[in-house]
N, C-alpha and C positions, 0 to 999 in steps of 0.2 A: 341472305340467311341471318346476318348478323342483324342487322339492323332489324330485320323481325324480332331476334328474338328477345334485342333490347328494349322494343319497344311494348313486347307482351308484358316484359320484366316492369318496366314505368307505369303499365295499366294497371296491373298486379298490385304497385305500391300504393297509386291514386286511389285505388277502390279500397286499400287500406287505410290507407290517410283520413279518407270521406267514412271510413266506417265509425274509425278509431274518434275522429272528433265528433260525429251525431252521439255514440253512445255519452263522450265525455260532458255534450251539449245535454242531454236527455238527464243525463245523474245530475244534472247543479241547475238551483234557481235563486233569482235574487230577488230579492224583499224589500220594499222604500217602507221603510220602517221608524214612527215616530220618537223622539229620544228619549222620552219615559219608560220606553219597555226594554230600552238595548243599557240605559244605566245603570237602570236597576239589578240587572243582573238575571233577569228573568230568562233571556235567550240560552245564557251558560246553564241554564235547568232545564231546558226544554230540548234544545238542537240536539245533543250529544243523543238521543232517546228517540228520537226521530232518525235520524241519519241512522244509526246502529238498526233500526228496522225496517228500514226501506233502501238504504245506500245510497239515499238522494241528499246531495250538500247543499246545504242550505247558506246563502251568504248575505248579510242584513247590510244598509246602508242606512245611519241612522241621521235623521235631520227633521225639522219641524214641520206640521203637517202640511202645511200649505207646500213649503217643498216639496215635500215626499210624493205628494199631489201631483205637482207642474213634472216631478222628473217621470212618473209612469205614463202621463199625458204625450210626456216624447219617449216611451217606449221603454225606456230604461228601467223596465220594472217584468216580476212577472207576477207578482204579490204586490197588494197594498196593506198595510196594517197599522192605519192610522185612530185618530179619535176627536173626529169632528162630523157629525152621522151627516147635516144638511150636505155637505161639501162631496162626503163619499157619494150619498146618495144621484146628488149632481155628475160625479164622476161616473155612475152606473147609465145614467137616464141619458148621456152624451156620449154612449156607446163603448166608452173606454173600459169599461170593466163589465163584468157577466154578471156577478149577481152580488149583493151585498149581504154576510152572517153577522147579528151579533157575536161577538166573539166572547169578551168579560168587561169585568165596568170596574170602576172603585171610585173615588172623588178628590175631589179638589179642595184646597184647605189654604185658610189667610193666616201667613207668619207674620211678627213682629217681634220686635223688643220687648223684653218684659215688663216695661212697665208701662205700656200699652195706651200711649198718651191720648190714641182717640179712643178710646174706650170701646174699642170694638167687641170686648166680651162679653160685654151685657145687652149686643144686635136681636132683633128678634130675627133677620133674617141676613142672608151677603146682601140684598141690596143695600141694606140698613149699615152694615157694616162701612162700605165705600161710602155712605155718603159722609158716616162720622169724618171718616178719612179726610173727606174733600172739605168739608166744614172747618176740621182744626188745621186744614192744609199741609196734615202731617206728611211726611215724602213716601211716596210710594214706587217701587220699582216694577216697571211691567216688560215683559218680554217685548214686547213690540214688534215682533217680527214673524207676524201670520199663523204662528201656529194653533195648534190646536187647544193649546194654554191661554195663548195670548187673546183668540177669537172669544174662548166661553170668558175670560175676564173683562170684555170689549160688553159682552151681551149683558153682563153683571151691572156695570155701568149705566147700559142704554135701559135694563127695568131703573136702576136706581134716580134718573130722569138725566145723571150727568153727561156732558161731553167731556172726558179728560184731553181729549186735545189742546182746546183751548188755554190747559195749564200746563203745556208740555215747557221743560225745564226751569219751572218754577217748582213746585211740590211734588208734580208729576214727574217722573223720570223715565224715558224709554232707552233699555240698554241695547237692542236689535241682535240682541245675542238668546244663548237656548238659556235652557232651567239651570242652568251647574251654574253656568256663569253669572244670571241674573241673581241667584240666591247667593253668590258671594258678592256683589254688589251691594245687596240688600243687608244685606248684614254688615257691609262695612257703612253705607250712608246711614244703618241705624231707621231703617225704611221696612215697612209692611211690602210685603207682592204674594199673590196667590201662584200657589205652584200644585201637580198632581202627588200626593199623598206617596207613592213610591219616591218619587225621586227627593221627596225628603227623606224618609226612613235611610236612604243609602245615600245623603250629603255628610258629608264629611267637617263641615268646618260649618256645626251650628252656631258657635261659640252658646250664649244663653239664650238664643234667640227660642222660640216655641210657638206651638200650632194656640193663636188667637182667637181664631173661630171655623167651626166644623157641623158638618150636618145638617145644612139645610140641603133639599133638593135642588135648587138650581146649581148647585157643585156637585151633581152625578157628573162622573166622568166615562162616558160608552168607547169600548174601542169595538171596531167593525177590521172584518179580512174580505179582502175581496181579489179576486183571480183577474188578471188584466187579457180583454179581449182579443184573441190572436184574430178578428179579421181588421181592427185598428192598428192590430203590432207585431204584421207575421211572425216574427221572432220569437215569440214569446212561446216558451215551454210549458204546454196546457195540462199535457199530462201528468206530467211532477208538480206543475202546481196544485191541480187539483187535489192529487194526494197529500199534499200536505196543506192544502183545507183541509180535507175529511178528516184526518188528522186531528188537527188542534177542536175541531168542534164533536169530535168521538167525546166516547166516554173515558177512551183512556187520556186523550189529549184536556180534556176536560179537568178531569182529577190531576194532572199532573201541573195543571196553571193552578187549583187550590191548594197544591202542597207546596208552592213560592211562598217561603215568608224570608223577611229581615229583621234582627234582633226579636227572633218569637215570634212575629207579627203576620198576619196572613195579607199580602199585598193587593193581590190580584182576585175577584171573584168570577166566577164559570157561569155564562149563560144557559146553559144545556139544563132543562131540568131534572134529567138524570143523575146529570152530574153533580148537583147543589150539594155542595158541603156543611 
């Protein structure tokens, strides 16, 4: 009789236990999340506004996209929210993810010293700009390290006809590190590098360094969200995910990535044509 009824008493707790961590499973998803959008500050505007109306906790892991990439590939993910479209797109078409949204976009911008020794401000375009570069052999610092910064300044390169390999640790410099770190690099070798337009507004230690050149199209910078496919990564929480897609590409999640600015400045633009600010 005892031992019955200790052992209803342990089924009782088991089927709590199993309850108690699905629910705690089902309220939290995590994000392999590129480092321009966790620097910036943009998550601290957007999560607390999400969670408060859904109860779903949202946790970001932030690293460069090619990372962020390989870590949802082994599962570690239930969100992707990077900004390199061929890669995601790959990442869709090789089953690992359901569907690929634009999400928002902004661009890409070449810093330097101010007094701008390849004259990259009078570029008619970024190819033009790198190749000044490459000609005066002024020092350039590049991320080097797969990301989503590092691949579109790679593609900058290959229109401008160069291979910067070939000049690695002579003018060319790869630091293998993210934006924060490459842009205090760059600033201290007194070195040009292309970085995403947020995470300069929110670098800290420009000293006089300043945006060199800006606006051309091939420095559109796209981020895409994509939901990681639970029959490649049973684990993966579909349903919180999914809601926090719909979420960010609603019209309220929409408007609320147009009202991210730093120093006045509007960081981030919304895909949604709804939503266009």
């Amino acid at each position: 009789m005892l031992v019955s009824t200790m052992m209803r008493f342990a089924l009782v707790f088991l089927a709590i236990l199993l309850a108690t961590t699905t629910l705690a499973r089902s309220q939290s998803i995590l994000v392999q999340s590129t480092t321009s959008t966790e620097n910036s500050g943009l998550y601290d505007h957007l999560l607390p506004v999400f969670e408060k109306k859904t109860g779903i906790s949202v946790n970001v892991v932030s690293v460069g996209t090619g990372q962020a990439i390989k870590n949802a590939r082994n599962c570690d993910a239930d969100i992707l929210l990077v900004h390199s479209k061929p890669d995601e797109e790959k990442f869709v078409r090789d089953g690992y993810g359901i569907k690929r949204h634009d999400l928002m976009y902004n661009d890409f911008i070449i810093i330097g010293p101010p007094e701008d020794p390849a004259g990259i401000d009078n570029s008619s375009d970024a190819p033009s700009a790198l190749r000044n570069i490459s000609e005066q052999k002024s020092i350039f610092a590049s991320r080097g390290d797969n990301s989503g910064t590092h691949k579109k300044e790679l593609s900058i390169w290959k229109k401008a006809g160069i291979d910067p390999d070939i000049h690695s640790g002579t003018w060319y410099r790869s630091t293998g590190s993210g934006m924060g770190a490459t842009l205090n690099a760059a600033v201290g070798m007194g070195a040009y590098t292309i970085t995403d337009r947020a995470t300069w507004l929110s670098f800290a230690n420009k000293a006089d360094f300043k945006i060199l050149f800006e606006g051309d199209p091939s420095l559109h910078n796209q981020y895409g969200i994509i939901r990681v496919n639970e029959e490649k990564c049973p684990a993966a929480n579909h349903a919180d995910s999914q809601a926090f897609i719909d979420w960010m590409i609603s019209d309220e999640g929409q408007a609320r990535i147009a009202s991210f600015k730093l120093d006045g400045k509007q960081v981030f633009y919304p895909n949604a044509p709804a939503s266009a600010m």
